[in-house]
N, C-alpha and C positions, 0 to 999 in steps of 0.2 A: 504494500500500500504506500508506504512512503521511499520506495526504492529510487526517486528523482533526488531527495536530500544526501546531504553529503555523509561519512558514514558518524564523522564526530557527532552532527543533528540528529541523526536515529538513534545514536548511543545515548546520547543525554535526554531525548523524547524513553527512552524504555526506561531508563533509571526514574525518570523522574514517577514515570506508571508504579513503577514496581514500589518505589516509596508512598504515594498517594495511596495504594493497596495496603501495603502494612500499616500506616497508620490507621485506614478506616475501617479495617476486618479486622477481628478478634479471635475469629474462629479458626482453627489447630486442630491438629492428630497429636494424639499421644499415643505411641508405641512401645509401652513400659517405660523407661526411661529416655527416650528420644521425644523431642515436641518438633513438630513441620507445622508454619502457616500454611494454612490453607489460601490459595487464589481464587479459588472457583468452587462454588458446591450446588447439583443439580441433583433429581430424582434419583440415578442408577450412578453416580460418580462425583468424582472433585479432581483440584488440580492443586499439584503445588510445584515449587522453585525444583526445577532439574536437578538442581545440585545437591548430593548425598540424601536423597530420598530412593535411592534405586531398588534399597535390601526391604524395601517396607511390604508386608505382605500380611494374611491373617488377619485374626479380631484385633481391632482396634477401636481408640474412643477419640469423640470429636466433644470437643468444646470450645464454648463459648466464651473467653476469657477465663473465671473460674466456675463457669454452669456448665454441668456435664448434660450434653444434649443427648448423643446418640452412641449408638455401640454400630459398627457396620464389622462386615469381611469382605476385607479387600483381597481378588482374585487375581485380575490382571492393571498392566499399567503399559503405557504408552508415549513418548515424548512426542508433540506437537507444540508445533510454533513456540519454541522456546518455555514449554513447560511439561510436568511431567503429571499425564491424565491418566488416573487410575478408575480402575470402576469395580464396585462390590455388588457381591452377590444378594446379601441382604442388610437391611439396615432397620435397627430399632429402639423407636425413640425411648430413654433411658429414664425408670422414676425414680422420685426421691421418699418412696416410700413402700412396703412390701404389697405382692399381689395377693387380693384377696379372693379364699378359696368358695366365694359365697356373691349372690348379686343383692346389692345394697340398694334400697326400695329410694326413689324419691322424697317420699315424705320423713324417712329417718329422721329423728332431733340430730343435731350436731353436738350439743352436750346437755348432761343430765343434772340438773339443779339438785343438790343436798338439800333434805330438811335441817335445820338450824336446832 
């Protein structure tokens, strides 16, 4: 797209991208002790920086700065236009509180007032 610019004006036009990104995304893998920002996050995939995200594979967790959003498994990955686009198999949004073995009716109280 900008193949008419000189190559210093492309290189400073992607730096500048790649910085406007980190600042205003939040969202990361964590890979046990490895964190990747995330560039890009779509229905079946995400993208992130080329560089040393190669060995990433398996369950992994995506968050949101410190809000754990999802757990995915990542199958395959691919480099495209200068990033590296993985896609998983399934992805599930993560809670913050146990699954219950029972369906909780609408009208349930939310809490039960003590006699005094």
């Amino acid at each position: 797209m900008y193949e008419f610019l000189p190559k210093a004006v492309r290189q400073g036009l992607e730096d500048a991208r790649k910085s406007a990104m980190r600042q205003k995304d939040r969202l990361c893998v964590h890979d046990g002790d490895n964190v990747y920002r995330i560039r890009r996050l779509w229905d079946d995939g995400f993208a992130l920086d080329p560089e040393g995200s190669d060995k990433l594979r398996g369950r992994v967790d995506i968050y949101d700065g410190p809000r754990h959003l999802y757990q995915c498994l990542v199958v395959n990955s691919v480099v495209e236009d200068g990033e590296r686009v993985f896609e998983f198999k399934w992805l599930t949004a993560a809670s913050d509180r146990p699954a219950l073995d029972f369906v909780r009716p609408d009208f349930a109280p939310v809490a039960l007032l003590g006699s005094s």
